[in-house]
N, C-alpha and C positions, 0 to 999 in steps of 0.2 A: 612726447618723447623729447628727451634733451640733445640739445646740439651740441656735437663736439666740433670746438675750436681750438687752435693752438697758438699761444702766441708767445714774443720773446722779451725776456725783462732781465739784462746783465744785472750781478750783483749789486752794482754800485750804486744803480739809477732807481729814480723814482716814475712810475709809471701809472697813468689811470686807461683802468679797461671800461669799456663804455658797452654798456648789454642793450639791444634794443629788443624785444620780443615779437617775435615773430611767429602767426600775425599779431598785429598789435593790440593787447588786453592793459586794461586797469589795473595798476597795483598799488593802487593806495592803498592803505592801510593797510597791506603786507605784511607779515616780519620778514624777514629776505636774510639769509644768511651765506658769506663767500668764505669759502674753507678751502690752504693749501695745504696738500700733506706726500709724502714723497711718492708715495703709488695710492691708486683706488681703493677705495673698501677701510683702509688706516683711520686709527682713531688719537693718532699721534700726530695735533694739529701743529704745522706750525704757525699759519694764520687760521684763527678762526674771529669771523667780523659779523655785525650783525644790526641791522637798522630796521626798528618797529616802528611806527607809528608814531610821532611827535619826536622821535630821537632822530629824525635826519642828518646825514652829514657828522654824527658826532662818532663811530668807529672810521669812518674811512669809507661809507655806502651812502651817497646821497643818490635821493629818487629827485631825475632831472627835471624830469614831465610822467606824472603818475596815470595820467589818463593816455600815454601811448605805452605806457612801459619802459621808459626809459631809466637808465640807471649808473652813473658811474660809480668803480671802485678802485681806489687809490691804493697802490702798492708803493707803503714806505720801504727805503733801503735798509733800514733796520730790522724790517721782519726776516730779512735773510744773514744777519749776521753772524756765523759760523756754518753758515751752510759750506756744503762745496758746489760746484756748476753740474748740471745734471737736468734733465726733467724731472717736473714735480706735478701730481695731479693735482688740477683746483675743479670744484664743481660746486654751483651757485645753487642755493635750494631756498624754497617758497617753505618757512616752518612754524604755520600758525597750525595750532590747536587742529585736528583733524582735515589738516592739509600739506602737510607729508609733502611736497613735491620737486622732484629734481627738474631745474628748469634749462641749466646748459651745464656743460662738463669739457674740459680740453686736459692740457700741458702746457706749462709756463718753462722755456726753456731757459735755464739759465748759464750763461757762460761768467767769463771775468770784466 
């Protein structure tokens, strides 16, 4: 089951969320995908990022240490650029070929 956390990122700033899994599993070779969107369930991304296997680091998901699970993902202040401040749901999914799996989920609270 995925963990809901909530964390807060004003529009302006740049912010890296740091996922550690718990307990701690492997994810190399992952594909790992972090998706905001304004409520649950929406398919109206406005980040959708995604780091597979040999593509580290290059959307904004680098895998820190793969054999604990570790993960940062960078939130540019560009992905928010007309937004307005609000909550927004983001939820982190494991989306390889027959592994489907939501791994954390919160609210990025955004002000000015």
């Amino acid at each position: 089951m995925a963990i809901l956390t909530d964390y807060q990122l004003n529009l302006p700033e740049k912010g890296v969320l740091t996922i550690e899994m718990t307990p701690p599993i492997g994810i190399s070779g992952w594909t790992i995908e972090y998706r905001l969107t304004k409520r649950f369930g929406s398919d109206d991304y406005i980040i959708q990022n995604s780091c597979a296997s040999g593509f580290n680091g290059v959307s904004g998901i680098t895998v820190t240490n793969g054999a604990a699970g570790i993960m940062n993902i960078v939130n540019f202040p560009q992905y928010m650029s007309g937004k307005l401040p609000g909550p927004y749901a983001w939820t982190l999914l494991r989306t390889n070929s027959g592994h489907q799996t939501e791994l954390a989920r919160g609210y990025r609270l955004v002000d000015y």
